[in-house]
N, C-alpha and C positions, 0 to 999 in steps of 0.2 A: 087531303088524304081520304077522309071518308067519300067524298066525290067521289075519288079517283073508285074508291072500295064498291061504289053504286053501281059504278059504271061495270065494273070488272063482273057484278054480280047479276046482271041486266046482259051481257054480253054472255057468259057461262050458262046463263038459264038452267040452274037445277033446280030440277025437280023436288017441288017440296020447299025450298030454300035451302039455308045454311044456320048451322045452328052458329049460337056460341059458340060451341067447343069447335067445331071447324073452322070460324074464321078465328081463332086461336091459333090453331094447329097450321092453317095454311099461313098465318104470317111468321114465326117460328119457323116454320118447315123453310119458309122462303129468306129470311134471316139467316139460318143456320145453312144456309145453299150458297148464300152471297160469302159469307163469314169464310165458309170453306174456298170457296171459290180464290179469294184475297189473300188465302193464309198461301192457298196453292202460288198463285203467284209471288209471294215473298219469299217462300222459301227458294223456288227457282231463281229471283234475285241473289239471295242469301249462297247461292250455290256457285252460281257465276261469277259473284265476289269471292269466293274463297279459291274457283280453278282461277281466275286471271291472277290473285292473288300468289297461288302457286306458279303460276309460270313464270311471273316476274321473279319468282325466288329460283326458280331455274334457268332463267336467261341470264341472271346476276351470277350465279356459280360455274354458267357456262362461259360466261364472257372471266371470270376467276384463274378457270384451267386454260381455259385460251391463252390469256396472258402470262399464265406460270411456265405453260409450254415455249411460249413467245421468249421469254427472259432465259428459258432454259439454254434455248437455240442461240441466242446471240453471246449468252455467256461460253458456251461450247467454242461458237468460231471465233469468239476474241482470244480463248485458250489458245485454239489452236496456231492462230497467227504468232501470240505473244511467244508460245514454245518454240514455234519453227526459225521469231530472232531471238531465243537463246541459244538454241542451238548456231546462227553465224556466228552470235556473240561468241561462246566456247572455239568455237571454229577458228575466227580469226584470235582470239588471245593463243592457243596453242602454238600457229602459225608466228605469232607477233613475238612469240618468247624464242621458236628459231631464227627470226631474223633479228633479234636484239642478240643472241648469244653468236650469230654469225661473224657481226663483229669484232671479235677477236679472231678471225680467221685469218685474217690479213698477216696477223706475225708467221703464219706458215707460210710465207710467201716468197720465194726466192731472192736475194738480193739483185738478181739479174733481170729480173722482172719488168718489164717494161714500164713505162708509167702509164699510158693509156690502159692496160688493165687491171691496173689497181684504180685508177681516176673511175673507170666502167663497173668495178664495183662497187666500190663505196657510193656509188649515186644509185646503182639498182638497187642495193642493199636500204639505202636511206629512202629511199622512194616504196617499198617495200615496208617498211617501216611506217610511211607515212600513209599510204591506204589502207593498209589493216588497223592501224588506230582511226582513221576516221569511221571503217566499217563497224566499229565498237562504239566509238561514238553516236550513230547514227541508230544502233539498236537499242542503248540506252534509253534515245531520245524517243523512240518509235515505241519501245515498251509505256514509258509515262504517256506519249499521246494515245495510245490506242486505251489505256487503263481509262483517263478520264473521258472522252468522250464514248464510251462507248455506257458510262456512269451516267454521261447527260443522255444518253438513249433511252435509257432503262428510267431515271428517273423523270425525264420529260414526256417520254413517245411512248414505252410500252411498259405501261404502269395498271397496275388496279384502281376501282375508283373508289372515293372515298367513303366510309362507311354509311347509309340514310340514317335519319335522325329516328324514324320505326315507333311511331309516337302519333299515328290516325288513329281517329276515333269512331271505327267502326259503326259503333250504334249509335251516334251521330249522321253516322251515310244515313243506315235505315230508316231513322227517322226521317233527314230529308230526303229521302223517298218516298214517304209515304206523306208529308207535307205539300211537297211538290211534284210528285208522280202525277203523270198523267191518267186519267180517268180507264182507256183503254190498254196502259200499263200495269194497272193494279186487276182490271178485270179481264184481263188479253187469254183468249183462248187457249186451249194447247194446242201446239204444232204451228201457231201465229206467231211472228217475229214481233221482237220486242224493239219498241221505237224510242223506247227511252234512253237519251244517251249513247245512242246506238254510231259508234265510230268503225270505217273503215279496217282492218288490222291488218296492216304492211311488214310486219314482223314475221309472221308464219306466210308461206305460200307453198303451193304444190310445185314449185319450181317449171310451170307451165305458165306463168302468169293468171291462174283461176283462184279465185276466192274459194276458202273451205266451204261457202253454203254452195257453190258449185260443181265442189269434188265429192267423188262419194267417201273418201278417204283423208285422211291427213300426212302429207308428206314433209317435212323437214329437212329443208336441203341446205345447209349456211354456207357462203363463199371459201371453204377451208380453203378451198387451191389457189385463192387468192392472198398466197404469203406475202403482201409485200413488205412485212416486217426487215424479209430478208433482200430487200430489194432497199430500206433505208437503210439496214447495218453497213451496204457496201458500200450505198453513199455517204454512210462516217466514215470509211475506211478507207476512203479518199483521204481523210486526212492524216494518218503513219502508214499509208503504202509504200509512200516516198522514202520513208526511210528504209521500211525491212528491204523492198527492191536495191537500193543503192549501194545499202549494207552487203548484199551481196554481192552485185559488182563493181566494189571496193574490196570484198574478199577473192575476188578473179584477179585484179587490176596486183594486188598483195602480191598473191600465188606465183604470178608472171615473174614480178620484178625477183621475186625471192629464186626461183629455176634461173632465172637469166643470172642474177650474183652467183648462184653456185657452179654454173658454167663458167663465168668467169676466173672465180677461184679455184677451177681443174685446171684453168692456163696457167695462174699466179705459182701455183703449187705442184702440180703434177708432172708440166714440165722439165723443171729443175733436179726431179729424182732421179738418183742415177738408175737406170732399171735396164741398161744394155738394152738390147731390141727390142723390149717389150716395150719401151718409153714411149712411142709413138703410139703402138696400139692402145694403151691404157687412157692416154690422154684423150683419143679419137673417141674411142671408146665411153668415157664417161663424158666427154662431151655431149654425142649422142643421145646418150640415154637424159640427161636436163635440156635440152632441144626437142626433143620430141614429147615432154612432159609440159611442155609450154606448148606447144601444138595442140598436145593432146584439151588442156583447157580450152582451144577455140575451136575444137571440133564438138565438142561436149558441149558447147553452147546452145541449146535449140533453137534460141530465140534468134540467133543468128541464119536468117532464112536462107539469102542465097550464095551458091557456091562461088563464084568470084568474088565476093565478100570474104567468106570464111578464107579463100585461097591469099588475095592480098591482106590478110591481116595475119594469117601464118606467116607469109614470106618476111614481112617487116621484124617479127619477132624471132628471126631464124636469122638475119642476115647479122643482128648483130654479134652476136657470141661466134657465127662461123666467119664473119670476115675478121676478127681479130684472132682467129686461131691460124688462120693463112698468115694474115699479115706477121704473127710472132713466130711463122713456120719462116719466112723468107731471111732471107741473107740480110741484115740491116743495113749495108749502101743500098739495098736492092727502095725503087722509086714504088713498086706496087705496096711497099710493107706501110710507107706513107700513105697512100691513096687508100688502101684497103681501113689503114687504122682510123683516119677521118670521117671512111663509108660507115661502119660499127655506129661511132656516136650519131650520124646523119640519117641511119635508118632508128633508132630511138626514136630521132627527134619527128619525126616523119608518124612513126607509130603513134605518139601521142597525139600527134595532131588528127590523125586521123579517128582516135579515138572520142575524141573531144566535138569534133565533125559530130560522129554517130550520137551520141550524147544530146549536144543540140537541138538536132533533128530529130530524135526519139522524143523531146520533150512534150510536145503535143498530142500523143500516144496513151501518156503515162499518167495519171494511175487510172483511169479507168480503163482499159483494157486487161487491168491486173485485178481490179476489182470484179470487173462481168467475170469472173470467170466462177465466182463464188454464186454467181446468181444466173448463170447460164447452164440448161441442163446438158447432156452429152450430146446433145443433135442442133444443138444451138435453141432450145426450146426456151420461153420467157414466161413469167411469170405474168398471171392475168394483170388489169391495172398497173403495171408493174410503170408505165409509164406518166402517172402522176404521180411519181417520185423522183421525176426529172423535172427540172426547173425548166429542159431547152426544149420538152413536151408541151409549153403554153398554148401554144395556138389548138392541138388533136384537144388539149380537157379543154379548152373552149365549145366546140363541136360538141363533146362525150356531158356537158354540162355539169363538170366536176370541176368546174371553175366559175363562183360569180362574184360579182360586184356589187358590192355596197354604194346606198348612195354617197358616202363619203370618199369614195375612191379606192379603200383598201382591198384587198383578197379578203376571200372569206378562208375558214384554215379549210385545207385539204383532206378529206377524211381518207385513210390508209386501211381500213378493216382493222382495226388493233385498238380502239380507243372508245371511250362511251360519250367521252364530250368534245365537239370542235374546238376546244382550245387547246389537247393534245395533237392536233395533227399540224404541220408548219403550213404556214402561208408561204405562198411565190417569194416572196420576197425574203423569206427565212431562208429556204431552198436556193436562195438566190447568193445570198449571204454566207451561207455552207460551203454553195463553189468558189467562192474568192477569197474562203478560207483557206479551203483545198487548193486553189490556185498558188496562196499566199506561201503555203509550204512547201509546194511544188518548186514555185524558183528558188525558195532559200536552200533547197536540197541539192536542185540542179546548180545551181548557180556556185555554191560550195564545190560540188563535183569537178565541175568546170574550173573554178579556178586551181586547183588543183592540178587541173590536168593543165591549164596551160601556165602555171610553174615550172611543172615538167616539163614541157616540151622548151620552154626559155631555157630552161638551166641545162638541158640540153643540146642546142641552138650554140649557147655560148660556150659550152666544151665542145663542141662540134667546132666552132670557129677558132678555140682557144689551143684547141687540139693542132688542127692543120697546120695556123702561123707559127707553133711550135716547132713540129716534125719539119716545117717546111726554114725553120731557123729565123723567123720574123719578129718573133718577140720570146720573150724566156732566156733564160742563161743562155741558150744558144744562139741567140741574136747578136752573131762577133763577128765580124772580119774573119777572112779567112786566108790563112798562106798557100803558097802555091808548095805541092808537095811533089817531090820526086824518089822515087823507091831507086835503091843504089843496091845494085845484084853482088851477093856477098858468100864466099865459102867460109865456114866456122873452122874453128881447130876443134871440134866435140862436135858431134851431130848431135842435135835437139838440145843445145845447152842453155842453161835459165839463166840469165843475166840482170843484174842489179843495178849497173851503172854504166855511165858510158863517160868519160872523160878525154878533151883536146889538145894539148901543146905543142905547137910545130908543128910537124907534119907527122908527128903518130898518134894512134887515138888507140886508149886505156878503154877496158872491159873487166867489169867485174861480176865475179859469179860470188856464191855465197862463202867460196871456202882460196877462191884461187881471182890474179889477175894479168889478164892477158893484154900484150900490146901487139899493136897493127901497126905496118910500116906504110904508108901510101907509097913510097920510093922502091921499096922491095917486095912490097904485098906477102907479106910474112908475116906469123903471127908468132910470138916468143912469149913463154910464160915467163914473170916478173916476181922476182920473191919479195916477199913483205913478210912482216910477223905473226907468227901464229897462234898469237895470243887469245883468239877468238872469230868470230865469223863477221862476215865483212857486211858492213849497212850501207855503207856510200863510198865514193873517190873522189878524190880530185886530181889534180897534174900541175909542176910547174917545171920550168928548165933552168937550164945555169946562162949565166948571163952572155954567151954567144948565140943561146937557142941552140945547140946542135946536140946536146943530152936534154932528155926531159926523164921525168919519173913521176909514179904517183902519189898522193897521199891517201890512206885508208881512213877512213872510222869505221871500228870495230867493235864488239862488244869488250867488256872486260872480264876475262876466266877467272880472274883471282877472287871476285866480287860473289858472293852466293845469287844474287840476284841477275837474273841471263835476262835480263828486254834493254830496252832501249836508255831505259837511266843510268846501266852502269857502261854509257860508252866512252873513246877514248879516242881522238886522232894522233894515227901512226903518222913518222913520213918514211918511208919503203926505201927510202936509198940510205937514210943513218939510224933504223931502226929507234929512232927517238917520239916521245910520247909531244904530240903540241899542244901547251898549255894555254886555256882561253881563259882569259883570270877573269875576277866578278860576277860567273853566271855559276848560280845553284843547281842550274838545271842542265844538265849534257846533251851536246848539238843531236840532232836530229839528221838534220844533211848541211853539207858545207859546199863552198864554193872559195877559192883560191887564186887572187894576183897579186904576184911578183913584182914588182921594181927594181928594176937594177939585175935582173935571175937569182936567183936561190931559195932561201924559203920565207926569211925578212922582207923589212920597207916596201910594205904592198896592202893588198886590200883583202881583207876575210868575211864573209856571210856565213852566217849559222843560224838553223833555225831551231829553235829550242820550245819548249814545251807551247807555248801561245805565242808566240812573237817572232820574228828574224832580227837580230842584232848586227850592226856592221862593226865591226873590228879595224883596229889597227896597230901594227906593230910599235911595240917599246921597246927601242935598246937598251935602255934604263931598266927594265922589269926583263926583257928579256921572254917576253910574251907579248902574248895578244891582247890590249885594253882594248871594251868597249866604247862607240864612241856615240849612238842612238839606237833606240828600239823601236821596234813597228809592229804593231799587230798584226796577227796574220788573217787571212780573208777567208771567204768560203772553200775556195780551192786547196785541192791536198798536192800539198808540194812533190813531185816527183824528184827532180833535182837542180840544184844551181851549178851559174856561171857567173864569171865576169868578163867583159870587154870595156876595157877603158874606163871611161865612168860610169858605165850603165850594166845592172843586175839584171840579168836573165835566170826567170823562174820559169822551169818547166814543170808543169801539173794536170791536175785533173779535177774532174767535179762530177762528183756520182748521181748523174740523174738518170732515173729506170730505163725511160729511153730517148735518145737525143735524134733517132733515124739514122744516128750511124754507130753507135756503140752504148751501152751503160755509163761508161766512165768517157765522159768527153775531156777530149786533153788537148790544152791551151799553154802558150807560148806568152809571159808575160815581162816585159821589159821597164824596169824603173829608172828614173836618176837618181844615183848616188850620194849626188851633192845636195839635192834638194829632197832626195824622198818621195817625189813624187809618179804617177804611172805616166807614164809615155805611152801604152796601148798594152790591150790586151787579144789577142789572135785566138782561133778556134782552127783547130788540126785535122784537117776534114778527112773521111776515107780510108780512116785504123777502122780496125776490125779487132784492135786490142789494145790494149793500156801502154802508155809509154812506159819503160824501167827504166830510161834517163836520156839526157840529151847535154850536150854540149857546142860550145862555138870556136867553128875548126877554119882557122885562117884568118877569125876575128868579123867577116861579114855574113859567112855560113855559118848556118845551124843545120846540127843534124842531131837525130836524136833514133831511138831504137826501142825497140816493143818488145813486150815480155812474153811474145808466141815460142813454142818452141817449133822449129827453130825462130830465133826472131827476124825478125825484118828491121833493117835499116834506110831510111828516108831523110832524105836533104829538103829541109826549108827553104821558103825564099819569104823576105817580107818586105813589099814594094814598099820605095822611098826610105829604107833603114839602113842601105846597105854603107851609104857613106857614115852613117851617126856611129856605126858598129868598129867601124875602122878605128 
């Protein structure tokens, strides 16, 4: 030091020298230069610590509101999805409660009614039933998935991060800085960059790629336009798209079936009103207007792009309700009311199928084409990066270097703009995992839909098939044999007169109306009214002769006047030639309709049917009682008796059997022949070609049957029933 002070003073050469007090003063002066010097630079330290200090506390409040923003947005559109499936939910329950209370529509439904359109409604109806409870189902389901996953969004992906512990020790830095500082950092000029520690800063930039020490300004520009928060919300929303979509068209598929039943139920019910001329308009009419509301759903459809589409999937939904409104317009012999009413259920079945088609094939589509649309701007615009939130973008972030590899093989996580640390953003493989979750609910939703839809179309398949063999008489109560029928041209004694019965002996045949009974002579073709007693109004006849056959007379059952009670319990058989009441002893219950043979002519030793409240009873005369004993009981069958015979020893029931529609009438009526002795059926025949109900039939000559309809006027027709004709003798 003094060296050094020799030299310093040998190089200055002042004059005179230096005192004391100067070289005092110059080391001091030169001390308190340095001192200053060191303080200068620590404070500028001390200063730098406190702006980066700040900024980190403003990057941390900025990344704060980002994320509050972020949660704000995703909570917003899960709102909005979850409201829009409450609202189908509301939607379809409204709809679900008219088609549960439709159900009872069918008691307004005519007894004349066909069957195929009651069969066509109770399946649109139940079908209708059945898609709007799945579309509820379905948003239930779709409310809870969109709730929780969009909870792992918020809690896994766009989160804040966790509080710092905020516990450095400042004057610790200082010191090691002033420990450890460099000699040229403690003493570094002004306006000389500081080398100490001196890092890069990739945080701020002038969004030119320049360094602040090369801008003359500071610009802060952060990726805001880089949402792709909402570019991952869409792809959670892969996961209950599936539902709110299907939920809806399960609430289309509803709509439909429920317009088609109430179409249907215009034909069950609207035609049967007596409404004079207007009957036809009214029914057309309100046809109409539920046919074109079912259109109007697949016009209304958007998604439905091209017109021959829209056009074949109208027509399928129109053919049905309008070809069963022809086919119940036509004459019932008529062959198109068959063909039409088979077409109805066969465009159904058709219709599903085709729907189930588009379904299918739509699967591939769905749900991201429903999702892009939340993250697609009005011009198709995308969100920057928006494509490393696609898992099927691997190979562009390979290139784009937002994808690398660990030596161990895994993904590194994917940073999205939303996060502070790479363990919020998903790996490939996460994103991988997401879609085969997504996928996962995809077929269970489709796959559900589908099955559905091809229930429907089976269960209409098989009334479509089950329909036809009917109409066409191949299976169903009308799968009978059939007689050969011939209509016998006939003048009445009464224009338009109602007849109740029809009875044979010899060669005249008895007619009853409800108050009088008429005989026909085949040998004089004359009609002579018959007195009987007038005790009450006539329910059935019968006929027997005197033992040459060349007189015959009828017998009545009639109601009884003296009895307060007027139906059918208080009745009584007359016989109209000795005005005497004939006693059936042992039954509590009073015949129904009877049937009548002689032995020997007259009104004894012969054979009696009577059908009484559940049963036919055969009867036989007691001279001893001097009546009729029973001698076995039979239950009686589905068919309603119209009236009996006897020939020989075989029971001929003529009846009917009320099915809505048989393709030739409501009431089909059949021709049943038993044995006497044994009880048992010899055959049952189906009376092909009325167009109205038999009111009775008899066997005229013992191998013909003939029998006569209750039209007014009515119509009389001769049976024939191959290979009987000898049994009947």
């Amino acid at each position: 030091m003094v060296f050094f002070l020799s030299w310093l003073s040998r190089q200055l050469q002042f004059p005179g020298g230096l005192s004391q007090t100067d070289w005092w003063s110059l080391v001091t002066g030169a001390g308190g230069t340095g001192y200053a010097w060191w303080a200068y630079n620590q404070g500028a330290y001390c200063n730098s610590v406190g702006w980066r200090q700040n900024q980190t506390y403003q990057q941390k409040n900025y990344h704060l509101g980002w994320v509050a923003i972020a949660r704000d947005d995703v909570r917003e559109l899960m709102s909005t999805s979850v409201n829009r499936i409450n609202n189908y939910m509301l939607i379809a329950t409204l709809i679900l409660g008219i088609a549960t209370n439709s159900l009872f529509w069918v008691n307004n439904f005519a007894t004349s009614c066909p069957a195929f359109v009651i069969t066509y409604f109770w399946l649109t109806m139940g079908f209708s039933i059945l898609f709007l409870s799945m579309a509820i189902i379905f948003g239930i389901k779709g409310q809870n998935s969109a709730f929780v996953n969009t909870m792992r969004l918020l809690t896994w992906e766009i989160r804040p991060e966790n509080p710092a512990a905020y516990d450095h020790n400042y004057m610790s830095q200082v010191q090691r800085w002033e420990r450890f500082g460099r000699f040229s950092s403690m003493l570094r000029m002004p306006g000389q960059s500081d080398r100490f520690g001196q890092q890069s800063d990739t945080q701020l930039s002038t969004g030119k790629g320049e360094s602040l020490n090369e801008a003359e300004s500071e610009k802060v520009e952060a990726p805001t336009k880089e949402l792709v928060y909402l570019s991952r919300f869409a792809h959670f929303m892969r996961l209950w798209v599936p539902y709110e979509l299907h939920a809806r068209f399960c609430i289309g598929l509803g709509f439909i079936s429920l317009s088609q039943g109430a179409a249907y139920f215009v034909l069950g019910a609207l035609t049967s009103t007596d409404r004079g001329t207007f009957k036809f308009t009214l029914t057309t009419s309100m046809l109409i207007i539920f046919v074109f509301l079912t259109c109007l759903l697949i016009h209304q459809d958007t998604s439905v792009r091209y017109l021959l589409l829209k056009f074949g999937a109208t027509t399928l939904l129109m053919v049905g309700p309008i070809a069963s409104f022809v086919a119940q317009s036509l004459d019932p012999t008529n062959y198109w009311r068959k063909g039409l009413a088979s077409v109805a259920s066969l465009a159904h079945f058709l219709m599903y199928v085709a729907i189930e088609a588009v379904v299918r094939q739509s699967k591939h589509h769905l749900p991201k084409e429903a999702t892009d649309l939340y993250v697609l701007g009005p011009h198709g615009q995308r969100f920057k990066g928006e494509d490393v939130c696609d898992a099927e973008s691997e190979e562009s972030s390979r290139h784009e270097g937002l994808l690398d590899k660990s030596p161990g093989g895994n993904s590194s996580p994917r940073k999205h703009g939303i996060s502070t640390a790479d363990t919020d953003a998903p790996t490939l493989e996460e994103e991988r995992s997401e879609d085969r979750e997504a996928l996962e609910v995809l077929d269970t939703v489709v796959g559900t839909v589908r099955t559905a839809l091809i229930v429907a179309a089976s269960l209409w398949f098989f009334t479509f098939a089950a329909t036809t063999l009917e109409l066409w008489h191949f299976i169903g109560p009308s799968a009978l044999p059939t007689v050969y029928v011939r209509q016998i041209p006939m003048t009445w004694p009464i224009e338009n007169i109602q007849t109740r019965g029809l009875s044979c002996s010899g060669s005249d045949m008895f007619i009853s109306t409800k108050f009088s009974i008429f005989r026909f002579s085949e040998e004089t073709e004359e009609w002579n009214n018959v007195h009987c007693s007038r005790e009450g109004p006539i329910i059935d006849i019968a006929s027997t002769c005197d033992i040459r056959g060349r007189y015959c007379w009828p017998l009545a059952l009639m109601h009884n006047n003296s009895d307060q009670d007027d139906t059918i319990s208080s009745a009584k058989i007359v016989d109209c030639d000795t005005q005497e009441e004939i006693q059936l002893l042992q039954e509590e219950h009073p015949p129904r309709q009877f049937a009548l043979r002689a032995v020997g002519g007259g009104r004894g030793n012969g054979t009696l049917l009577a059908s009484h409240k559940d049963s036919i009873v055969h009867y036989h005369w007691s001279p001893d009682e001097l009546g009729w004993v029973p001698i076995w009981e039979q239950a009686t069958d589905e068919y309603s008796i119209r009236q009996m015979d006897i020939v020989g020893n075989y029971g001929i029931k003529f009846a009917s059997l009320h099915i809505p529609d048989t393709g030739d009438d409501s009431n089909m009526s059949v021709v049943q022949i038993r044995d006497l002795n044994t009880g048992s059926e010899v055959g049952t025949w189906r009376i092909p070609g009325l167009t109205a109900s038999i009111a009775g039939g008899c066997s005229f000559g013992g191998s013909i049957l003939r029998i006569i309809t209750d039209d007014q006027p009515p119509c009389l027709f001769e049976l024939d029933i191959p290979g009987f004709h000898k049994s009947l003798q």
